[in-house]
C-alpha positions, 0 to 999 in steps of 0.5 A: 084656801079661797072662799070661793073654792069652799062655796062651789064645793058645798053647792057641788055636793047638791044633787047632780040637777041642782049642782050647775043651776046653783052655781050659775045663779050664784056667779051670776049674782056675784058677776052680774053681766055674766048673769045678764047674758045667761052663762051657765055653769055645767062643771066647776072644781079646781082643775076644770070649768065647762060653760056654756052660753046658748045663742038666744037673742040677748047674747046674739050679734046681726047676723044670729050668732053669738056675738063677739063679746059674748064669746069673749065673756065665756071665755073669760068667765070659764078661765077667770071662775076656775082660776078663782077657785085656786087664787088664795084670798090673800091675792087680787086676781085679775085678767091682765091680757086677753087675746080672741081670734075669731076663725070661723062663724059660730053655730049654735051654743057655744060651750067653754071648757077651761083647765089649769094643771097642778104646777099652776095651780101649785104657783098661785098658792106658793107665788104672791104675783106671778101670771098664767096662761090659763088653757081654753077651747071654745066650740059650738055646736058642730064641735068646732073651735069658731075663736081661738083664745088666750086668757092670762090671769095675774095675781098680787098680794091684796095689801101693798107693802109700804 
């Protein structure tokens, strides 16, 4: 079992206004630049992440919009706290690749909805390395996908074997 899977479920046993509040101020202290661009947690358990980063003027590039790191930076949080959530604490997990195609311009907020599936989530209890291409979709206001992504996380024992 993960440490983390057992804070985020007592903070998600406050009332529902508390509940994301929490979590946000939470990893934001552990994750310090996900706390510097303002990333808010709406949904968080083991199966399932929503962030949301709004488009103020920290996160914003030249033209208004969310920039392009800051894009990538929700995704990552999204798929790295979930992934987090079910990584056993005997294992290192660690973001081994990620790919953004940027196909649109970004309006307004911007929302990450991030899933894992039983079968993944079952490989990282059972496997002491292994990988998972973990599923995103990032929209922004008019519910439309302005980067496409893929988040592959990979996980190791935490001691080396001699």
């Amino acid at each position: 079992m993960s440490q983390l899977l057992t804070i985020v479920s007592n903070i998600n046993k406050l009332p529902s206004p508390l509940k994301g509040k929490t979590l946000s101020m939470f990893f934001g202290r552990v994750i310090p630049f996900a706390g510097t661009a303002n990333v808010q947690i709406e949904e968080l358990n083991q199966e399932r992440s929503v962030l949301v980063l709004k488009n103020k003027k920290r996160v914003q590039n030249h033209i208004k919009g969310v920039h392009a790191a800051a894009m990538a930076l929700l995704a990552e949080s999204a798929t790295g706290f979930l992934c987090g959530m079910n990584c056993p604490d005997d294992k290192l997990l660690l973001i081994k690749s990620m790919n953004l195609n940027y196909v649109r311009r970004a309006k307004g907020n911007l929302t990450a909805v991030a899933e894992l599936s039983e079968a993944e989530r079952q490989l990282m209890v059972d496997q002491d390395k292994g990988e998972v291409s973990v599923k995103i979709t990032v929209t922004d206001e008019d519910n439309k996908e302005p980067v496409e992504c893929e988040m592959i996380w990979a996980w190791v024992p935490k001691k080396r074997s001699k």
